[in-house]
PDB file with SEQRES, HELIX, SHEET and CRYST1 records, atoms N, CA, C and O in Angstrom:
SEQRES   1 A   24  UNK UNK UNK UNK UNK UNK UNK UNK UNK UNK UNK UNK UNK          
SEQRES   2 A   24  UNK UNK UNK UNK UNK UNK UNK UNK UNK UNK UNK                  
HELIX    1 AA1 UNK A    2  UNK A    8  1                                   7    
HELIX    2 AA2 UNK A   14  UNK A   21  1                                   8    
CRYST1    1.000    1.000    1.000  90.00  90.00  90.00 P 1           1          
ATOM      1  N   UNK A   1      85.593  99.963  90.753  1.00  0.00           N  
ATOM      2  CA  UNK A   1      84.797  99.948  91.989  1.00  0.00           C  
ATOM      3  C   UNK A   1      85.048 101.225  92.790  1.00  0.00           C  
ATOM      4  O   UNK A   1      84.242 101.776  93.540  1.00  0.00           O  
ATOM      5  N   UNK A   2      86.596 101.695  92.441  1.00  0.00           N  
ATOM      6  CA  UNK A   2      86.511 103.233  93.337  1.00  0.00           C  
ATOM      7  C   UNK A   2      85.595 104.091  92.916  1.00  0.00           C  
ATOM      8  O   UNK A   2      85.154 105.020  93.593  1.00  0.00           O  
ATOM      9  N   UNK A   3      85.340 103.871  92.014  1.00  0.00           N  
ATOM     10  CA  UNK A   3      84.231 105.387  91.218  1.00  0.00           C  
ATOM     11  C   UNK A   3      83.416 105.139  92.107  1.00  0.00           C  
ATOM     12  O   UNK A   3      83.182 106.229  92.629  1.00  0.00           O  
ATOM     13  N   UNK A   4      82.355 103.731  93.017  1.00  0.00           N  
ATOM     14  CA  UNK A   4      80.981 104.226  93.568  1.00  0.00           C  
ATOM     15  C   UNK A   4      81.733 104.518  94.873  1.00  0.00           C  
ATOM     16  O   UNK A   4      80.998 105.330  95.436  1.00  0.00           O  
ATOM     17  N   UNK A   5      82.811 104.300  95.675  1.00  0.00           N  
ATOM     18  CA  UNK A   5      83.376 104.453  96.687  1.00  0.00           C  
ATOM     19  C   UNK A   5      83.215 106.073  96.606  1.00  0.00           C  
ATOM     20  O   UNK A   5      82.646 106.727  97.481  1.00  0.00           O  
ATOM     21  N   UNK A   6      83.683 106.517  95.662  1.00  0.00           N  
ATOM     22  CA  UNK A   6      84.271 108.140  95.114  1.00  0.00           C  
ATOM     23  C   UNK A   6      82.699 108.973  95.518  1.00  0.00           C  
ATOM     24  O   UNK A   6      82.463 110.088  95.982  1.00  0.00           O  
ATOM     25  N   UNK A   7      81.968 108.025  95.163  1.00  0.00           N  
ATOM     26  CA  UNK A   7      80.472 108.802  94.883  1.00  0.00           C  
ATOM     27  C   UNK A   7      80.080 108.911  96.190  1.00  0.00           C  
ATOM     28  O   UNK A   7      79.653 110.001  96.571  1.00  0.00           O  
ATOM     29  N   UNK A   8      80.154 107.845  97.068  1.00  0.00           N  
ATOM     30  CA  UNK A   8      79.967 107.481  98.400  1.00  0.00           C  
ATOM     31  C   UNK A   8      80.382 108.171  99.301  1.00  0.00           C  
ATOM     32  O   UNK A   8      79.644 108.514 100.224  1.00  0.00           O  
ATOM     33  N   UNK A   9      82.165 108.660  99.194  1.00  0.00           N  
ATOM     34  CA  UNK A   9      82.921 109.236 100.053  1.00  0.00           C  
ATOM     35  C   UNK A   9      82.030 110.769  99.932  1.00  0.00           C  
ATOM     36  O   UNK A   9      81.225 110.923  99.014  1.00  0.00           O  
ATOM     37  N   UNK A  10      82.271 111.817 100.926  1.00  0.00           N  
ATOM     38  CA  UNK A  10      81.812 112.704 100.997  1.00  0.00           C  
ATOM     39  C   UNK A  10      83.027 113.780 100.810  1.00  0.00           C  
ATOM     40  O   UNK A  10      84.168 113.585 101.229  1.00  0.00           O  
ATOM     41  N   UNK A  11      82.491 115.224  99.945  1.00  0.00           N  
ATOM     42  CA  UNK A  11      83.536 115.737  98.934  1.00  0.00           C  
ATOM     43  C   UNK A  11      84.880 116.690 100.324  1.00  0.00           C  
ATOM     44  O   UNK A  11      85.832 117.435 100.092  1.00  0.00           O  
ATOM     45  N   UNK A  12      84.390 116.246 101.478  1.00  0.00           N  
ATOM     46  CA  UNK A  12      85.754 116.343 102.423  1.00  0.00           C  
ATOM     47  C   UNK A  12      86.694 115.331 102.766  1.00  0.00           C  
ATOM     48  O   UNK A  12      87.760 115.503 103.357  1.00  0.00           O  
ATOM     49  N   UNK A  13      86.080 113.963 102.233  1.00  0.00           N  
ATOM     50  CA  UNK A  13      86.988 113.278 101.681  1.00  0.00           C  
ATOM     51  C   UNK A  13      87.682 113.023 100.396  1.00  0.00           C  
ATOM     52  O   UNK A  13      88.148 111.930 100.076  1.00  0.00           O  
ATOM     53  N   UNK A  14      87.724 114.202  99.614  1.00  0.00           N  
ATOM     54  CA  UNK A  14      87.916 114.121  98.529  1.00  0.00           C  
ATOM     55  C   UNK A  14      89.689 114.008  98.471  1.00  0.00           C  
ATOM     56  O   UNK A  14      90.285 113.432  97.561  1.00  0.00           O  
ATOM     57  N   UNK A  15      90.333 114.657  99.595  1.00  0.00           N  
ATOM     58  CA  UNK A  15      91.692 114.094  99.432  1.00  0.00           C  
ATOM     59  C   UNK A  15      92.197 112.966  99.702  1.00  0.00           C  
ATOM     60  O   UNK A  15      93.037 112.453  98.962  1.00  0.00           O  
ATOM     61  N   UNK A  16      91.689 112.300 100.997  1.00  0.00           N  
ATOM     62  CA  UNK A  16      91.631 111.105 100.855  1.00  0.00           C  
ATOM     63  C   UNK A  16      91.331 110.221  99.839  1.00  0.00           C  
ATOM     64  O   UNK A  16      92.094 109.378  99.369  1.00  0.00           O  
ATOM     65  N   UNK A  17      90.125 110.458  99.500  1.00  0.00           N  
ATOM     66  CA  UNK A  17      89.875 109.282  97.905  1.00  0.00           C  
ATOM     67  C   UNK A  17      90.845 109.517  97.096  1.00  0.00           C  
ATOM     68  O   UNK A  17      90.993 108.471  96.464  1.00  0.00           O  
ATOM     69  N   UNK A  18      91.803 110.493  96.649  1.00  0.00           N  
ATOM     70  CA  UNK A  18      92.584 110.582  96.301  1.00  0.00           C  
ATOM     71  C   UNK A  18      93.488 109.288  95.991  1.00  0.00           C  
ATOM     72  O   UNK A  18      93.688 108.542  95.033  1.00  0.00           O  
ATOM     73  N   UNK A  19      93.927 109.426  97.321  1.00  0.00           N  
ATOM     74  CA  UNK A  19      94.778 108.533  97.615  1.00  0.00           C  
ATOM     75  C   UNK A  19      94.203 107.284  97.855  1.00  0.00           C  
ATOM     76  O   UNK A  19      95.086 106.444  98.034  1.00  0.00           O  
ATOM     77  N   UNK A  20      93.174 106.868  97.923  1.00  0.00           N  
ATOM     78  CA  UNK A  20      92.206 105.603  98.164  1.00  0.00           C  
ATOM     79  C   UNK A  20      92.428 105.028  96.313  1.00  0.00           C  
ATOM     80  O   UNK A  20      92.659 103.929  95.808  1.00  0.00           O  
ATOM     81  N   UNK A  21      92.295 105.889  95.965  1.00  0.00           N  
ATOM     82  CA  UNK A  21      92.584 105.260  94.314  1.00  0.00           C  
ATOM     83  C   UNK A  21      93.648 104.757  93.864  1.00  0.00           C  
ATOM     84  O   UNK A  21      93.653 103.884  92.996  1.00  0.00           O  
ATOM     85  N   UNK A  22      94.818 105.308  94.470  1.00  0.00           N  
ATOM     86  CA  UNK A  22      95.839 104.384  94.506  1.00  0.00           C  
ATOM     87  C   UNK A  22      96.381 103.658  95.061  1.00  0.00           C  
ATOM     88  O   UNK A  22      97.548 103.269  95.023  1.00  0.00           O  
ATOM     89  N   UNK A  23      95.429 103.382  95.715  1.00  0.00           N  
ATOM     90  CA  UNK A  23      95.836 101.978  97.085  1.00  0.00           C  
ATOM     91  C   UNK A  23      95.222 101.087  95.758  1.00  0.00           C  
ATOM     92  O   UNK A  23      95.987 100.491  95.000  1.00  0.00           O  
ATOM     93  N   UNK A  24      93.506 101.075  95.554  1.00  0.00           N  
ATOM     94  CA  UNK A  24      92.804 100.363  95.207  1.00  0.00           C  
ATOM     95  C   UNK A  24      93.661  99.968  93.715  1.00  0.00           C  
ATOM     96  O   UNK A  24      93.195  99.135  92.937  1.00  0.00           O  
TER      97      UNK A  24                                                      
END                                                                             
């Protein structure tokens, strides 16, 4: 489910999602 989050997040959140992936 992170991948559409990933797609969603915008690529200045890309360090964050980062770390959103290993929460999730």
């Amino acid at each position: 489910m992170h991948l559409i989050q990933q797609k969603h997040h915008t690529p200045e959140l890309g360090t964050k999602r980062k770390q959103n992936c290993s929460k999730y």
